[in-house]
Each structure stands twice: as structure tokens, then as C-alpha cells.
C-alpha positions in Angstrom: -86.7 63.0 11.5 -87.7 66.4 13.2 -91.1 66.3 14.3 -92.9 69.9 14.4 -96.0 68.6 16.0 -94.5 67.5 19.3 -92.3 70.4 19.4 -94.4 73.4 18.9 -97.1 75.4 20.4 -99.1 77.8 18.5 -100.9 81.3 19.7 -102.5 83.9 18.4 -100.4 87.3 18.0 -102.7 89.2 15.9 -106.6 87.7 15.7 -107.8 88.0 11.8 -109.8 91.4 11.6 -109.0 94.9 9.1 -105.7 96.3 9.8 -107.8 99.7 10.6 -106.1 103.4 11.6 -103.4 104.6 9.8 -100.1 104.6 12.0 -101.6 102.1 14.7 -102.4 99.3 12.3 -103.3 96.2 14.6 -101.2 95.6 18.2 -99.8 92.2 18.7 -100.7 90.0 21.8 -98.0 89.7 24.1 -96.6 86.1 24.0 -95.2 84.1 26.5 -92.1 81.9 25.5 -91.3 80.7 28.8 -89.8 76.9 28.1 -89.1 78.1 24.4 -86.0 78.3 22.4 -87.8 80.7 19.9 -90.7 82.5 18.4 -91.7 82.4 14.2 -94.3 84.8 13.4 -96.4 84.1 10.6 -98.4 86.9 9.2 -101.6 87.0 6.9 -102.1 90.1 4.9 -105.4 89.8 2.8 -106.5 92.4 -0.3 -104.7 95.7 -0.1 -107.0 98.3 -2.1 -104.6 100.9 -2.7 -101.1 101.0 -4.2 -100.3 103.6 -1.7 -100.7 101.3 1.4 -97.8 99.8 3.1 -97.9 97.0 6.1 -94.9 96.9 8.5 -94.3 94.2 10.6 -92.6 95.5 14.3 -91.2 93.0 16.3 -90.8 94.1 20.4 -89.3 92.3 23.2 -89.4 92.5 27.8 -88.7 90.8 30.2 -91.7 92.1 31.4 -95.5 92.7 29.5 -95.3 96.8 30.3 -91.6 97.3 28.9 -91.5 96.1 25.5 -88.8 97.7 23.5 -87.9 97.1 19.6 -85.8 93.8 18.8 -82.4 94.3 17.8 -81.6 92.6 13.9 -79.4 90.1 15.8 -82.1 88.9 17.5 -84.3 88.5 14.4 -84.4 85.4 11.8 -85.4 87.3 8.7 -86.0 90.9 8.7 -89.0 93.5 9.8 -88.7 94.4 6.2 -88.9 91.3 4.5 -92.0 90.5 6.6 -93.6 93.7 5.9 -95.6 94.5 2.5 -94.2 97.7 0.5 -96.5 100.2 -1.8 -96.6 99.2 -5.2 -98.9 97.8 -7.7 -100.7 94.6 -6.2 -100.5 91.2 -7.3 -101.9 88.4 -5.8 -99.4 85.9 -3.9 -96.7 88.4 -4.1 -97.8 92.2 -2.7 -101.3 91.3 -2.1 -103.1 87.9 -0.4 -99.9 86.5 1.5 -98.2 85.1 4.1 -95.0 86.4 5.8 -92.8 85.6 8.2 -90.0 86.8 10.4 -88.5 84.5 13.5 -87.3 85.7 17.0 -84.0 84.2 18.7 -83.6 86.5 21.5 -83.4 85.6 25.2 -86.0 87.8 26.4 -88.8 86.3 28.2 -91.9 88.3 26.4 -92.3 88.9 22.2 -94.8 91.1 20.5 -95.1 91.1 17.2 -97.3 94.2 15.4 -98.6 95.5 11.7 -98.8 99.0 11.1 -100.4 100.5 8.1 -100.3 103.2 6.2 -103.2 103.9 5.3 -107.0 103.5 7.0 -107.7 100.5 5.8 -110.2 97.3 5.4 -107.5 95.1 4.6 -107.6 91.9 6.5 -104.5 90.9 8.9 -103.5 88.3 11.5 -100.5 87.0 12.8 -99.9 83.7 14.6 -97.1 83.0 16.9 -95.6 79.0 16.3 -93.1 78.8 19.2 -90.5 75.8 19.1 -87.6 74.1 20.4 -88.9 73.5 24.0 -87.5 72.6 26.7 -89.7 69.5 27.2 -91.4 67.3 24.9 -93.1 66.6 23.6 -95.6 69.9 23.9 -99.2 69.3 24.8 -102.0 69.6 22.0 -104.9 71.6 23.4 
């Protein structure tokens, strides 16, 4: 039986707070997956006001913090699209007041993961980074 607890660590890519200016949207931490096979984002996209509004998740990569550069689709589990939230009339637990998630399986030392926005906006975001497979466990709970 696999055992997630043991074999995880969790950070914080995106801390919850409005997604804000249009184009810039909220900057993901960079995250550290030293001793980790791979990254899962999880994202959190709260009440989205207008039907206009679109949320696009933008996954980077570096194998330093200062040269992040866009993930290639092989490197991704999932898509940036799939994880992202498209204009279009709002229901909740389907275009509105849900999670998403895309996973990274690249071998570079540094992931970021970002939402941009459309629009100016209140709506609440966050994104957490659950990083797995490690090379020793089990992992630590702080």
C-alpha cells in the first residue's frame, strides 16, 4: 500500500489572496525539489464575478531561481490548459469555486507555478505545491 504521508512534502506556491492586475495575476514561489522525483500543483480558484475572466495556470522551470523559462508539454502531467479556468458562464464546482491541478516530471532543479488573469479581479487564488517520490523516506512532518 502506497503511503502519501511519508512520501510527500507540501509548500506553498501561491499564498491564498485576490488574483489582482490583469495580465500579472499572482507569481508563484519558487520551489525547491531537490531530493524529489516530482512536483503536483494544486490550485484553488474561488468566485469568479465576470464571465469574461479567464485564470491561466503557467508552469516555469531553472536550474537556477533567476532563469526560469516555460515547461515544455513533455515535462508536464496534465496540461496548463486543463489546469487553467476559461470565460464562460459560472457554475460552482465546475468554472467557479475549484480545485485544479497540473503535475511536473522534469529534471530541472527549480519549479514555479503562476495564475494569470484576465481581468482585475477580487477573485481569490492559491496554489500549493505537494512534492513526492523522494529520495529518502520517509519525509519529515514539520
Amino acid at each position: 500500500m502506497f503511503d502519501l504521508h511519508n512520501n510527500c512534502r507540501t509548500a506553498v506556491a501561491i499564498e491564498p489572496v485576490a488574483a489582482g492586475t490583469t495580465g500579472t495575476g499572482q507569481v508563484g514561489n519558487v520551489i525547491d525539489r531537490q531530493g524529489y522525483g516530482g512536483v503536483e500543483f494544486v490550485l484553488a480558484i474561488g468566485a469568479i464575478t465576470s464571465s469574461t475572466a479567464t485564470f491561466t495556470a503557467v508552469v516555469k522551470e531553472g536550474d537556477a531561481t533567476g532563469a526560469m523559462t516555460s515547461v515544455a508539454d513533455a515535462d508536464l502531467l496534465g496540461t496548463e490548459a486543463l489546469a487553467s479556468i476559461g470565460a464562460g458562464a459560472r457554475v460552482d464546482g465546475s468554472t467557479e469555486k475549484v480545485t485544479t491541478r497540473i503535475g511536473y516530471k522534469g529534471h530541472k532543479r527549480y519549479v514555479q507555478c503562476s495564475i494569470v488573469n484576465t481581468a482585475t479581479a477580487g477573485t481569490p487564488v492559491s496554489a500549493l505545491a505537494v512534492l513526492h517520490s523522494p529520495s529518502q523516506a520517509p519525509v519529515d512532518n514539520p
